[in-house]
N, C-alpha and C positions, 0 to 999 in steps of 0.2 A: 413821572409826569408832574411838572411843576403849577402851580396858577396860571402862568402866562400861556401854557400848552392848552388847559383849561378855556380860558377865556379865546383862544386861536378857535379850538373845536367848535365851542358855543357860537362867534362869528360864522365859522363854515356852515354849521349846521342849518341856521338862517337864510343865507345866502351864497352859495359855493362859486358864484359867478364873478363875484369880488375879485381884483386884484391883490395881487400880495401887495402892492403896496397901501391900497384900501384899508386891507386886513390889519396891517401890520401901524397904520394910525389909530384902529380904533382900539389896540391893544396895548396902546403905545413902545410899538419897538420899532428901528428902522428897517428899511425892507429889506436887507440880507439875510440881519438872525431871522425876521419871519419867517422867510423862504425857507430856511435853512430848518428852522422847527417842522415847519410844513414836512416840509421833503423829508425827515425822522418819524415824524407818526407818521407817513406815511411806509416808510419802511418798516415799520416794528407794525405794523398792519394796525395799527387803531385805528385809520381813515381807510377803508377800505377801496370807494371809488366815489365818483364825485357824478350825480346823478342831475336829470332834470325831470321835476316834480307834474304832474299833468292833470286840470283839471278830468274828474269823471263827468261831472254831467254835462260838461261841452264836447264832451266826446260819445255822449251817447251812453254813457256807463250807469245809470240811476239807479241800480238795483243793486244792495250789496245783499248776500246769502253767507249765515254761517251755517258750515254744513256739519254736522255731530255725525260721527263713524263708530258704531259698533262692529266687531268683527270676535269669530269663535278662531279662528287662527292668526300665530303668532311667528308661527318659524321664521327664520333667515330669507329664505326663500319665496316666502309670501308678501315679505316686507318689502323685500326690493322689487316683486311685481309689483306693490301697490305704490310704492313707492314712485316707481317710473311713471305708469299709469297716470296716476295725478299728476307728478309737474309737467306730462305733456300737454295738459290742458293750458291754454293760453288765459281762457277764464279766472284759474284759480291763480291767486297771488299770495297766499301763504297755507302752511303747510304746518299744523304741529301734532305730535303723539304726544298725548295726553296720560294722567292720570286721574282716577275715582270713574266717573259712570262712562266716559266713553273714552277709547280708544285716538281717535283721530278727530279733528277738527280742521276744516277749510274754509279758508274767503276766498270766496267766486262774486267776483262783477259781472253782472250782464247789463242788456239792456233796458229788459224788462221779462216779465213772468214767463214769456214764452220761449225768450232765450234762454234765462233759467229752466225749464221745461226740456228742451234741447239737448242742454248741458248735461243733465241729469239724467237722463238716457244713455247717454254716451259713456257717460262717468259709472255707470252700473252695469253695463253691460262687457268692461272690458278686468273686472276682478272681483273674487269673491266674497260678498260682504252680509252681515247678520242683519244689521239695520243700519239706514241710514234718515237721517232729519233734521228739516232745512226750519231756521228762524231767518225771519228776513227783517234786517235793519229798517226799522219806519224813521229813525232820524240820528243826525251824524250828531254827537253832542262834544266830542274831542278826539281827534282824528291829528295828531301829532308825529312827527319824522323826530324830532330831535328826541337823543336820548338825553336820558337826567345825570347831570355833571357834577352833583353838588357832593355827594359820597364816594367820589373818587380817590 
């Protein structure tokens, strides 16, 4: 991946709605090789898919909950229940296993405290967990999509 792949992603990443020819002015190439770079990261999977971004709180989403997961099991088998378990929640929108004090950690949007409330019922009652405890975002202070390109 050369500079000019570089500054393509950076474009994309901004605004994926751009045409290649758009794209390919402000990177200064014509629009063939653009397209043509486009269509390479996109096959060697650097661009995965081309998404559209949605306000949360014009949708009703104002609450964001990180959820902290302790758990005393670890097997194969308990992981892929919990595993499923959680990404069926439409709530939760990421998902990481962790290391040091807790196991798992969740971001869940809701509405507000009693959909959270809701969710959290749901979300305990279908696997088996040691503790779980929710910090709730009081304010977004950088909430960023694009990844960092400069150490690539």
């Amino acid at each position: 991946m050369d500079k000019l792949d570089k500054h393509i992603l950076s474009v994309l990443q901004k605004d994926a709605t751009q045409t290649t020819a758009e794209i390919a002015e402000q990177v200064g190439l014509s629009t063939t090789p653009c397209w043509k770079r486009i269509q390479r990261l996109q096959e060697i999977g650097i661009i995965k898919s081309k998404v559209t971004l949605l306000d949360p709180d014009k949708l009703n989403l104002k609450l964001t909950v990180f959820v902290h997961i302790k758990t005393a099991r670890h097997e194969p088998t308990w992981l892929k229940q919990f595993a499923s378990h959680t990404a069926a929640f439409e709530e939760v929108i990421e998902i990481y296993r962790l290391s040091g004090e807790y196991d798992y950690m969740l971001k869940v949007m809701v509405a507000d405290m009693q959909g959270y409330d809701n969710f959290y019922k749901r979300f305990i009652a279908g696997v088996p967990l040691t503790d779980v405890t929710s910090s709730f975002a009081m304010e977004k202070i950088k909430n960023e999509t694009s990844l960092p390109l400069s150490n690539v």
